[in-house]
C-alpha positions in Angstrom: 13.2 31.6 -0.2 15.0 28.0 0.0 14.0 25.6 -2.9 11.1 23.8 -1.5 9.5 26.3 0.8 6.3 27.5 1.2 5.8 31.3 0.3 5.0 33.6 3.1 1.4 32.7 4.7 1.0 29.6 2.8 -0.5 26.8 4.6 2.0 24.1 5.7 2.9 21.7 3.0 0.1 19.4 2.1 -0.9 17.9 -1.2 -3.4 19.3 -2.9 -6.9 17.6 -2.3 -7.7 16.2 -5.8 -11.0 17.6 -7.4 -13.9 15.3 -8.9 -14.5 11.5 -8.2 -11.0 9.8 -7.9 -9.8 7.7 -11.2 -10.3 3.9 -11.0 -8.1 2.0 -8.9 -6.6 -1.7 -10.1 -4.4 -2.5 -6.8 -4.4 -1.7 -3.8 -0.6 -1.8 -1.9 -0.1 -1.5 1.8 3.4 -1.4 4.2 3.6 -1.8 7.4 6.3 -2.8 9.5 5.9 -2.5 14.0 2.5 -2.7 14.8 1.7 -3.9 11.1 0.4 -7.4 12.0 -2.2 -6.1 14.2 -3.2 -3.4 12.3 -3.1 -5.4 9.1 -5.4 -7.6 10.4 -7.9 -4.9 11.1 -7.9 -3.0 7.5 -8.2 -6.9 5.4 -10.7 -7.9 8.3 -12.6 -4.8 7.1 -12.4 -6.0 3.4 -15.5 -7.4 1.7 -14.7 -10.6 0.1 -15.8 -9.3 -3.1 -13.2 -6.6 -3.1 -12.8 -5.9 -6.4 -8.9 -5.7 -6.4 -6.3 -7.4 -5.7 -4.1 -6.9 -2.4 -0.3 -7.0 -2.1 1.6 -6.5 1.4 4.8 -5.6 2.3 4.9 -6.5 5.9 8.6 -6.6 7.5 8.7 -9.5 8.6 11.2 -13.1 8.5 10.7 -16.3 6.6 8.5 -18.8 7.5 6.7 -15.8 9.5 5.3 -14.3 6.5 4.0 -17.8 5.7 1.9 -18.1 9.3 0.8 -14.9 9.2 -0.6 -15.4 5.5 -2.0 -18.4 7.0 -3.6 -17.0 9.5 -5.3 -13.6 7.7 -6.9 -16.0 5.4 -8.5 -17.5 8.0 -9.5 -14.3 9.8 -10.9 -12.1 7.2 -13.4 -12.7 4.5 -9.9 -12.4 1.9 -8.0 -15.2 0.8 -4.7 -14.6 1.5 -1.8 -16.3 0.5 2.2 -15.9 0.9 3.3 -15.1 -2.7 5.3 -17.2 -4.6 6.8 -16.9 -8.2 4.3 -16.5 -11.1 0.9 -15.9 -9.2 -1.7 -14.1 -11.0 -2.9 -11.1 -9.3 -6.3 -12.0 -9.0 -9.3 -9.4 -7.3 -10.3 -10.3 -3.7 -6.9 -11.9 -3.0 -4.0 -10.3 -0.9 -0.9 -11.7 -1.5 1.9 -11.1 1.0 5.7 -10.6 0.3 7.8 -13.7 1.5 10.3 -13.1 4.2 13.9 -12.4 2.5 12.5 -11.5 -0.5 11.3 -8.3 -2.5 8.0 -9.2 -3.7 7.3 -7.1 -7.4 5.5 -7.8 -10.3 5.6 -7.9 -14.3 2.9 -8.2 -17.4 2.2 -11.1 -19.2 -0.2 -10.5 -21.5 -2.9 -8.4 -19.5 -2.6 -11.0 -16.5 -0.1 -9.1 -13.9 2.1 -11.5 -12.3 4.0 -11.6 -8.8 7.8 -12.1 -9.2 10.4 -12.7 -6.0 13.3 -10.9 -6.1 16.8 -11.7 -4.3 18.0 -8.1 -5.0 19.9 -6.5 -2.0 17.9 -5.4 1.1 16.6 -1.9 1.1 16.3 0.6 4.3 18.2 -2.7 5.6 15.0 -4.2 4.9 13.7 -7.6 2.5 11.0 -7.0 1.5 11.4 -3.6 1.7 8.0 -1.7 0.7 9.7 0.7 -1.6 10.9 -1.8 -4.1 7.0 -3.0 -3.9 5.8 0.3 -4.5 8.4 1.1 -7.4 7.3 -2.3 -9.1 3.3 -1.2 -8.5 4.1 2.4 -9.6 5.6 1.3 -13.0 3.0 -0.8 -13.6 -0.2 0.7 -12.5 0.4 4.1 -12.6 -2.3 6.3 -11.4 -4.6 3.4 -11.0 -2.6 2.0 -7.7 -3.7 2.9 -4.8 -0.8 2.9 -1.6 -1.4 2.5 2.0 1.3 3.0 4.5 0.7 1.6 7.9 2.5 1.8 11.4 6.2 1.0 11.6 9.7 1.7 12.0 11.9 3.6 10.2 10.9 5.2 6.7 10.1 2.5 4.3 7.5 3.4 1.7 8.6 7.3 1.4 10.5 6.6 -1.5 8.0 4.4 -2.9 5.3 6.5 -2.0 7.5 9.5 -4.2 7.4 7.3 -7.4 3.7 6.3 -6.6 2.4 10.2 -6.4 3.8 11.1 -9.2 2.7 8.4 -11.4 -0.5 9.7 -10.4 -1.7 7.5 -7.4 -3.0 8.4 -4.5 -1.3 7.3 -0.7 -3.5 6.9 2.7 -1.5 7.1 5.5 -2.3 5.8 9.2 -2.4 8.3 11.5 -0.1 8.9 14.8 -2.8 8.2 17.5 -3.3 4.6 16.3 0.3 3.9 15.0 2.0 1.7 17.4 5.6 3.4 15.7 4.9 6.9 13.3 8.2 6.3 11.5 6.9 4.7 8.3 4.0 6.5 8.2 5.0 9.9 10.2 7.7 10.0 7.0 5.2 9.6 4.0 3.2 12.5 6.1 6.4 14.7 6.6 7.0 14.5 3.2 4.0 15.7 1.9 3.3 12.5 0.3 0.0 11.3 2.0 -3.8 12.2 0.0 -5.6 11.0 3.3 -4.2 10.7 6.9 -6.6 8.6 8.7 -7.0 6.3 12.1 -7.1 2.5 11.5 -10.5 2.0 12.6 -11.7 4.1 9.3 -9.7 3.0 6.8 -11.4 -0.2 5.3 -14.3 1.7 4.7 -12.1 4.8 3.0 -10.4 2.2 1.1 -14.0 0.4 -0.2 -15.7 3.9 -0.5 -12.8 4.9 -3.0 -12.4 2.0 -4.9 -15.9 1.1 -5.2 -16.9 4.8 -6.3 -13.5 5.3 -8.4 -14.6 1.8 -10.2 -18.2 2.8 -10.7 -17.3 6.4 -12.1 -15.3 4.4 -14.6 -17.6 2.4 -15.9 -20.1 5.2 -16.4 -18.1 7.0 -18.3 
């Protein structure tokens, strides 16, 4: 058959559901582009405020903008949010949103992770572009990250969502009922890419559930 394809009476292409409690989980990343405000808003509203990792949003979206709208979700939801800037600590229970008209990745120092702006040319004519976010996470967390691609345009965050899987991570994807666009989400799906596929209204408590229990197996073992 054609590279890729499924042998005869397979079922369509879908990842395989992983076996046992999930591994522990030390960031969560989410994308979103149309719709992504709103539906943002809903996920970190569904956050405790003892989350017990940190947050970090790629949300297409211009300068100052990003700014506001980190503004505002800090006020809405029990999270402290914040725009990031160069050389903040990622710290648990804090989301940090890229900046309009810059990529938003991070790097070590030490065993504090640090956020870091970058300048470097738009991606999927996008800055920030989710998939140089989800590279950065990828390379640095491995399978401890945990991805979450919500509605928007286009198909930023399939990439990323590539380097994330196989690193070992595991990627939630909204679903197409509640996405005001399925092109950012719809691709990571079409691609085979996505662990869980779920409406908005159920995935704060997928995303405590797993983190919680993936944290809790870790300790006890």
């Amino acid at each position: 058959g054609r590279p890729g394809a499924a042998p005869p009476g397979a079922a369509p292409a879908r990842p395989v559901k992983r076996t046992g409690p999930g591994g522990r989980i030390d960031i969560l990343a989410i994308g979103s582009s149309t719709g992504g405000p709103d539906a943002l808003t809903k996920v970190l509203q569904g956050l405790p405020a003892d989350f017990p990792v940190p947050i970090v949003v790629t949300q297409h979206m211009p300068p100052v903008f990003t700014k506001m709208f980190a503004e505002r979700l800090d006020r809405s939801t029990p999270l402290r949010v914040v725009e990031a800037t160069d050389g903040m600590e990622l710290t648990p229970g804090w989301a940090y949103i890229a900046p309009g008209d810059n990529h938003l990745v991070f790097h070590r120092r030490g065993t504090a992770t640090l956020t870091q702006l970058s300048g470097a040319p738009p991606e999927n004519s996008c800055r920030p572009a989710v998939d140089v976010m989800f590279r950065s996470v990828a390379a640095l967390y491995g399978a401890s990250a945990y991805a979450t691609v919500l509605t928007g345009m286009g198909h930023d965050g399939r990439g990323g969502a590539k380097v994330l899987r196989d690193a070992g991570a595991e990627v939630l994807a909204q679903d197409e009922a509640t996405s005001v666009v399925w092109g950012m989400p719809g691709a990571v799906v079409g691609a085979g890419l996505a662990d869980e596929v779920l409406p908005l209204d159920r995935i704060s408590a997928h995303l405590v559930s797993r983190i919680k229990s993936g944290r809790s197996a870790a300790v006890a073992r």
